[in-house]
ZAPA-523843 format. One record per residue (C-alpha): x, y, z; residue in three letters. Coordinates in pm, whole numbers, padded with zeros to 5 digits, always signed. Example, Ala and Ser with C-alpha at 12.3 -4.5 7.8 and 13.67 -1.06 7.14 Angstrom:
+01230-00450+00780ALA+01367-00106+00714SER
% end
This chain:
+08727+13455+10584UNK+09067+13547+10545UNK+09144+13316+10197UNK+08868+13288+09932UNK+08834+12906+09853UNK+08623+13043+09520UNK+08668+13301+09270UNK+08490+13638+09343UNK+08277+13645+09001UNK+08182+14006+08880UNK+07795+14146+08912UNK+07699+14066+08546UNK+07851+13729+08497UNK+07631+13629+08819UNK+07350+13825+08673UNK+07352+13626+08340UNK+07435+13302+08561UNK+07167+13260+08820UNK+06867+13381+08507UNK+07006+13126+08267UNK+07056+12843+08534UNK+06858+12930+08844UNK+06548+13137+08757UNK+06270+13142+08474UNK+06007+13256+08339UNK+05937+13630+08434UNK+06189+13621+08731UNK+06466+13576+08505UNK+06351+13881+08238UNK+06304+14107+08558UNK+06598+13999+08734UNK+06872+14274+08617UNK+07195+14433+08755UNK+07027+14712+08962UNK+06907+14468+09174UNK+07265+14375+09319UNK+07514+14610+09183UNK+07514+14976+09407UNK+07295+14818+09695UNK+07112+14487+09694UNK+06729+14489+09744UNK+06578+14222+10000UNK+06304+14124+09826UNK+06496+14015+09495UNK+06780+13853+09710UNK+06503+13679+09935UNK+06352+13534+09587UNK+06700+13481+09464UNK+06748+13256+09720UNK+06449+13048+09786UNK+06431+12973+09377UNK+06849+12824+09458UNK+06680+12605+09755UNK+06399+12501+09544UNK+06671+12402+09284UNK+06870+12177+09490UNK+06646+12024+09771UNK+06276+12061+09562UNK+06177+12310+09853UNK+05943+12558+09708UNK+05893+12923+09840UNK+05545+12854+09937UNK+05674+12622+10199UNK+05836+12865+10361UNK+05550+13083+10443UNK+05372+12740+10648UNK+05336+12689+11023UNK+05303+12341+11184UNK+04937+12342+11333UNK+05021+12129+11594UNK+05232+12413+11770UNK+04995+12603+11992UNK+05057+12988+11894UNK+04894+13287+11950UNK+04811+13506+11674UNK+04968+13285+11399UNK+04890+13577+11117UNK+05182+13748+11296UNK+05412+13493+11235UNK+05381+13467+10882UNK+05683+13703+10745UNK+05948+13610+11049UNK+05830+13252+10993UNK+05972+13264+10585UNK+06257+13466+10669UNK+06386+13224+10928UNK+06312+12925+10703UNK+06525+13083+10454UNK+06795+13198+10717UNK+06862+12840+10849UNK+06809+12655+10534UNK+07070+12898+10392UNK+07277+12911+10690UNK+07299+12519+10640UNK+07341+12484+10291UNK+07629+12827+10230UNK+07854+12552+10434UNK+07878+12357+10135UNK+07993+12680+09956UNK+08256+12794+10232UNK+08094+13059+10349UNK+08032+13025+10701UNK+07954+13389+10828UNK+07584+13363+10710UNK+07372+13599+10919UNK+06998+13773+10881UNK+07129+14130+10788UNK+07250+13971+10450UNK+06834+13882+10443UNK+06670+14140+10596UNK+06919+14431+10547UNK+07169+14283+10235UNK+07488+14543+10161UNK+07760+14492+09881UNK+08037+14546+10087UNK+08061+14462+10473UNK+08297+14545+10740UNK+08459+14260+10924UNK+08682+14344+11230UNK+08939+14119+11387UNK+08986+14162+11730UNK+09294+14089+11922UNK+09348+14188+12321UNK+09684+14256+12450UNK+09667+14069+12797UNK+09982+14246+12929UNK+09778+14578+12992UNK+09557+14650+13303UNK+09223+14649+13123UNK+09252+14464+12817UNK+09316+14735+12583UNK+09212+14628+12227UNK+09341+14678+11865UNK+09100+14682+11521UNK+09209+14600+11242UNK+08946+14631+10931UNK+08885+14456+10588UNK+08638+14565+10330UNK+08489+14213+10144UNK+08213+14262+09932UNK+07945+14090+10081UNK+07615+13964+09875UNK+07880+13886+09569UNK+08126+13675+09715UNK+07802+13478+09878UNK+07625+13466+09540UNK+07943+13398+09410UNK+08013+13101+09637UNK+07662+12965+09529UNK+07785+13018+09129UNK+08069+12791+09186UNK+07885+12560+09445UNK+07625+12489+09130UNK+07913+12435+08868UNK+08086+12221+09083UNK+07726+12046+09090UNK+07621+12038+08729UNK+08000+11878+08688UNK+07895+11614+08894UNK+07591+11499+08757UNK+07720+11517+08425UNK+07958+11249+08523UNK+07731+11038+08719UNK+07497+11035+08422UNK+07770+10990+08196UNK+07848+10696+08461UNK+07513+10570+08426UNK+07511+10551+08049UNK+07786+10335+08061UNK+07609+10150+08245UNK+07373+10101+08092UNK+07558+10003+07777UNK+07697+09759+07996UNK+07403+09623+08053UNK+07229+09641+07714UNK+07600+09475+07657UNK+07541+09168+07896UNK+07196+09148+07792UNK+07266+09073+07428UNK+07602+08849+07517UNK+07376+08652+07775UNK+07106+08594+07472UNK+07404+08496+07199UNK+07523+08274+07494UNK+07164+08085+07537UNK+07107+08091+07142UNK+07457+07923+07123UNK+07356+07656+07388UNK+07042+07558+07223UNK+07248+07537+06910UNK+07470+07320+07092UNK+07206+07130+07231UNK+07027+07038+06927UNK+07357+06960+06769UNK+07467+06701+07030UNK+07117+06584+07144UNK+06969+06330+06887UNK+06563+06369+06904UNK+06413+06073+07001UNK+06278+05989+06654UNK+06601+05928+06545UNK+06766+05811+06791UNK+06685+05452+06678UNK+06856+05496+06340UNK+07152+05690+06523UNK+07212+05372+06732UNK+07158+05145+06370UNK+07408+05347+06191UNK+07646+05341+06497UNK+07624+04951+06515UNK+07661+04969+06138UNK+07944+05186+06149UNK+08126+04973+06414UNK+08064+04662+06202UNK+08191+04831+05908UNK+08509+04962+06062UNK+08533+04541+06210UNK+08456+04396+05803UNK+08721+04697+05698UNK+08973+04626+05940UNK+08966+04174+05887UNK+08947+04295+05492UNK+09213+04522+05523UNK+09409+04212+05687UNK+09280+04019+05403UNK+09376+04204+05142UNK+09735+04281+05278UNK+09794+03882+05351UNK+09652+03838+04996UNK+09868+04080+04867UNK+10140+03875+05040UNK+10020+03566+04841UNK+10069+03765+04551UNK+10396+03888+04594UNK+10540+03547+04662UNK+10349+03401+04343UNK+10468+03683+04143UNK+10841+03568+04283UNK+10754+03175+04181UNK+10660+03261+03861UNK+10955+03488+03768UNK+11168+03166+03928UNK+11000+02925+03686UNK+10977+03207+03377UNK+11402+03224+03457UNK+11377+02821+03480UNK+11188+02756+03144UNK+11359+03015+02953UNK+11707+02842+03064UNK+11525+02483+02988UNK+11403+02625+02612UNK+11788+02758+02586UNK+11940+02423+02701UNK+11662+02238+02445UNK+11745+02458+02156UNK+12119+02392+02230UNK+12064+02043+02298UNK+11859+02020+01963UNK+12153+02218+01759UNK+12409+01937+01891UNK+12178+01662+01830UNK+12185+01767+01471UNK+12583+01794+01445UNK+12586+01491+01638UNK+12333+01332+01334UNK+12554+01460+01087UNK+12908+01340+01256UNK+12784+01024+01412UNK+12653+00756+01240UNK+12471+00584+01539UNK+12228+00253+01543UNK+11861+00252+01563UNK+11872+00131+01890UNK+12019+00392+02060UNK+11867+00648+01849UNK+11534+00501+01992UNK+11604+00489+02317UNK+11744+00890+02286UNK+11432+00976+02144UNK+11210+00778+02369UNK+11458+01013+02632UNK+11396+01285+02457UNK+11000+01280+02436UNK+11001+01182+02800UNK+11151+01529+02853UNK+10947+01689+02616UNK+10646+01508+02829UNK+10756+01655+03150UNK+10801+01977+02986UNK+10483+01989+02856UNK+10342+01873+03188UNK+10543+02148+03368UNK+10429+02402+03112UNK+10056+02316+03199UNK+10078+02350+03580UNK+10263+02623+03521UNK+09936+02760+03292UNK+09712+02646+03499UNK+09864+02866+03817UNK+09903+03118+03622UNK+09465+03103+03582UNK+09453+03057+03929UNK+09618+03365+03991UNK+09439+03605+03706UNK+09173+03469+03900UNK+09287+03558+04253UNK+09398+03856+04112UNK+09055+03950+03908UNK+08918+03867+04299UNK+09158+04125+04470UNK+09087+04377+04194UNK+08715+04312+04307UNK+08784+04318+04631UNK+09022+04671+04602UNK+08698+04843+04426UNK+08481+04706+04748UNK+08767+04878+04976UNK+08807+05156+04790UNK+08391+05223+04852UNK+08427+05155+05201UNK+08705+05409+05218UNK+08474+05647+05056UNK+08174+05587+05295UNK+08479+05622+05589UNK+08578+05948+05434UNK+08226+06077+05426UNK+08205+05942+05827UNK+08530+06126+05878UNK+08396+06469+05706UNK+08076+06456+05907UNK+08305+06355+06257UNK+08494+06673+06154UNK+08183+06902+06083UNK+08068+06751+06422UNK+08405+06895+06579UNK+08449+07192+06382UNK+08031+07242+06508UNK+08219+07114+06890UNK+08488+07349+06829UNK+08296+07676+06780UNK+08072+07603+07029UNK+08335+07596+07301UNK+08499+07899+07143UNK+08148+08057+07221UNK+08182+07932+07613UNK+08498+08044+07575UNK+08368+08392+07454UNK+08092+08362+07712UNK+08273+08271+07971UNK+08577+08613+07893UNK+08281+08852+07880UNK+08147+08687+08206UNK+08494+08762+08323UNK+08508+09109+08162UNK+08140+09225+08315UNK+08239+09085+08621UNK+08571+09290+08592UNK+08387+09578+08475UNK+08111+09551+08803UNK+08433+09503+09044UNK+08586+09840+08902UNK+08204+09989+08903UNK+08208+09865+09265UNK+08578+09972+09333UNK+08510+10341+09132UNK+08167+10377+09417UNK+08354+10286+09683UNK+08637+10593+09596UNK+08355+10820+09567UNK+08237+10679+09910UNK+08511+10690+10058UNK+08611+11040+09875UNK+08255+11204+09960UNK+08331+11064+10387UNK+08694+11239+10334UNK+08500+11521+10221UNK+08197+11517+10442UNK+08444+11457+10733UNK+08675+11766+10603UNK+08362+11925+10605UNK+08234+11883+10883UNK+08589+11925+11090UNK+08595+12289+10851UNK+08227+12338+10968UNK+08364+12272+11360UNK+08629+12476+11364UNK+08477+12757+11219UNK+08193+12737+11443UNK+08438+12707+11733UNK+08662+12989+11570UNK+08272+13198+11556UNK+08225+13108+11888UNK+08531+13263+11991UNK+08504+13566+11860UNK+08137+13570+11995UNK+08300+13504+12306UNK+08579+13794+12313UNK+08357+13980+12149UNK+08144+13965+12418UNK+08459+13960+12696UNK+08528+14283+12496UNK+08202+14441+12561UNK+08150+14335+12913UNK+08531+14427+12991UNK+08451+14813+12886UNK+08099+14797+13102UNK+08332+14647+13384UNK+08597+14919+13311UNK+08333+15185+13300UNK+08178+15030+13619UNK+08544+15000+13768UNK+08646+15369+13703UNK+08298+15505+13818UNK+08385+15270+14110UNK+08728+15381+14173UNK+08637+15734+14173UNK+08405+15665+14476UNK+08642+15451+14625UNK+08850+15740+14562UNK+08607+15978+14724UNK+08514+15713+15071UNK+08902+15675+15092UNK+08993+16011+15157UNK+08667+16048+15358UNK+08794+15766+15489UNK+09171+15893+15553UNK+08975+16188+15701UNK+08801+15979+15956UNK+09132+15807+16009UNK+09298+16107+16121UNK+09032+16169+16345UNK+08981+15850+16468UNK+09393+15829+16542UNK+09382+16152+16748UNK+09098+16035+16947UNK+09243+15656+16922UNK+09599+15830+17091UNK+09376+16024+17334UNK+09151+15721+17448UNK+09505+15503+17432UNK+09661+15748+17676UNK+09356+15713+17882UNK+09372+15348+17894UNK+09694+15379+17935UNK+09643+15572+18304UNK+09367+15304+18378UNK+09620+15045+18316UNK+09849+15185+18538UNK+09602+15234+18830UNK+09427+14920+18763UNK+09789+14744+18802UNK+09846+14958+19084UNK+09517+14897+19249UNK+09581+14503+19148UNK+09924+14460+19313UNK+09738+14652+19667UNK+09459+14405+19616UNK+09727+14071+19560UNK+09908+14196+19825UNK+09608+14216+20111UNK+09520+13872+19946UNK+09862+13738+20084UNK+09813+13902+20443UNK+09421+13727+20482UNK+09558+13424+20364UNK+09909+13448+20618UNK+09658+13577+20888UNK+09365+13253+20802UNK+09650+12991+20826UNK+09765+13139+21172UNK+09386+13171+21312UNK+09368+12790+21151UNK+09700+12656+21368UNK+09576+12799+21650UNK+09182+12633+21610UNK+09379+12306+21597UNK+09632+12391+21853UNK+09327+12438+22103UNK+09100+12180+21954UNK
% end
């Protein structure tokens, strides 16, 4: 561990840490400083750390101490101690990966120290042997482990105080959607019973609405009615203005005619006859006046009567215009009653919107943390790899390193007895090369003679052969 991914706490914050959050009861009163501070006692670290396994994975100590009965072992009372310590070794040995700490091994169980040695190793291939260099780092041991647990739990308690913190809004959420989905089916029974007629009534709804319908028909031909009437009227009310102008002009031409009639009586001196027959013309006129002025009377009756008949009818309209005005306040309760209920589905359907919003986000927010907690599984796990590889390593030249002294032990113990047969060997070589030159020098005569003796024997060889070939020429010479 060459960089600390966690602060190194101090012996007394870890103290007051792990017997307010981790342990209880008596374990936490008799859990004190002396048990960690100048050397760490294995019994108090063992309980230490089977109470922080039974913390996070609900594994309780007593578990430790059991042994599968379908595994066929001898003497099983003997296993009992190695068989807790182990359980606690790989349990821990798996779970300190989670806190960064990857160098976990049974002397911090069995044999626990507050301050440990590590060496780093590195070989210098250019030399014969491998000669090797230490260098050496003092890290305190049990507290940066306990302290990697310390910050391992915080991290922890962090977490589940969001998640629940998560899960309360949540829940509001739901209490939320509960009590909008109830408003939304109180609001469409409400709207129900306000546009559904029962079916008491439904008879008298379809009266009035045949009623209404004839009324607005009676309104609408009386409205007609009344305006041609008031038509009638109008053009009455012009005749009789016409003949009020003509009269008035016909009692102003009489009066006038009357005034010269009597300056005419007083100048002229005229006979009976013709004063007869002027005032037989004159009575005529005053005949057809008179007749005039009774028509005109008699339409003028007519017309107080229309008129007494319009007033009539005007108070009938003006009822029917309440009773429309009433219809027209209840159509507009009826759409005010419409309008609020589809602001309510309007309402209903925004928070439908919003908690669906809100449950995409939930769903977007989990599958972060997925994806986050695979990043950081994966990170993990790659971390967890390459340390194991880098421990493997140094296992592995560690091991080189050992078996590279043995062999360089071995080696010089062998090369001083190679040492020794050579120069018993160059010893025997010397005296193998004096007898070698003798028995060459030897051979050497034998060669000669056997050359010699070969050459005598090739060349008698040569005469046999000359002397067969004659003996032959002769055998067929006489044959």
């Amino acid at each position: 561990m060459t960089e600390n991914t966690f602060p190194v706490y101090k012996v007394d914050a870890i103290v007051t840490f792990f017997r307010t959050e981790v342990l209880t009861g008596q374990e936490a009163k008799h859990f004190t400083k002396n048990d960690l501070a100048p050397s760490p006692k294995p019994d108090a670290v063992q309980r230490l750390y089977m109470r922080i396994l039974q913390l996070l994975y609900r594994f309780k100590p007593e578990c430790h101490y059991m042994v599968p009965f379908s595994e066929n072992i001898q003497h099983p009372q003997l296993h009992e101690w190695p068989t807790a310590v182990m359980s606690v070794y790989l349990r821990m040995r798996q779970f300190l990966r989670m806190c960064y700490v990857y160098d976990f091994s049974l002397n911090d169980l069995l044999a626990p120290t507050a301050k440990l040695t590590l060496i780093q190793m590195t070989i210098l291939p250019r030399l014969e042997y491998g000669d090797i260099i230490y260098r050496s780092a003092e890290v305190k041991r049990t507290v940066t482990i306990l302290s990697g647990i310390m910050n391992y739990l915080h991290f922890r308690k962090q977490r589940l105080d969001m998640t629940m913190g998560h899960q309360e809004r949540f829940r509001e959420d739901m209490d939320k959607l509960q009590a909008y989905s109830r408003g939304t089916k109180d609001a469409q029974k409400k709207m129900d019973k306000l546009t559904t007629i029962p079916p008491e009534q439904q008879a008298e709804a379809r009266e009035l609405d045949s009623a209404l319908s004839d009324l607005q028909t009676n309104t609408m031909h009386q409205y007609q009615e009344v305006n041609a009437i008031n038509e009638n009227i109008a053009e009455w009310k012009t005749e009789m203005a016409e003949k009020s102008q003509k009269l008035t002009q016909l009692k102003v031409d009489v009066a006038t005619l009357k005034e010269n009639i009597g300056k005419l009586k007083s100048q002229i001196v005229e006979s009976p006859e013709e004063m007869k027959i002027q005032m037989e013309k004159m009575k005529e006129n005053v005949k057809n006046i008179k007749l005039a002025i009774e028509t005109a009377d008699e339409r003028l009756v007519g017309l107080q009567s229309n008129v007494q008949g319009v007033t009539h009818s005007e108070a009938d309209i003006q009822l029917i215009f309440k009773l429309l005005q009433d219809l027209q306040s209840s159509m507009n309760k009826t759409q005010q009653h419409q309008e609020e209920v589809q602001a309510l589905v309007c309402m209903y359907e925004a928070q439908q919107k919003e908690l669906k919003n809100h449950g995409v986000e939930e769903g977007q927010l989990k599958r972060s943390l997925g994806m986050k907690m695979d990043k950081e599984s994966k990170q993990h796990i790659r971390r967890q790899k390459k340390k194991e590889i880098k421990d493997q390593y140094i296992e592995d030249v560690l091991g080189q390193c050992d078996n590279v002294h043995q062999k360089r032990e071995q080696i010089a113990d062998q090369i001083q007895e190679r040492d020794r047969d050579s120069q018993h060997l160059r010893s025997q070589m010397t005296n193998l090369r004096d007898t070698c030159s003798q028995e060459t020098e030897k051979a050497q005569d034998l060669f000669d003679r056997l050359l010699a003796a070969l050459d005598h024997f090739h060349k008698r060889i040569q005469n046999h052969v000359v002397e067969g070939n004659n003996d032959i020429v002769k055998m067929t010479a006489n044959f």
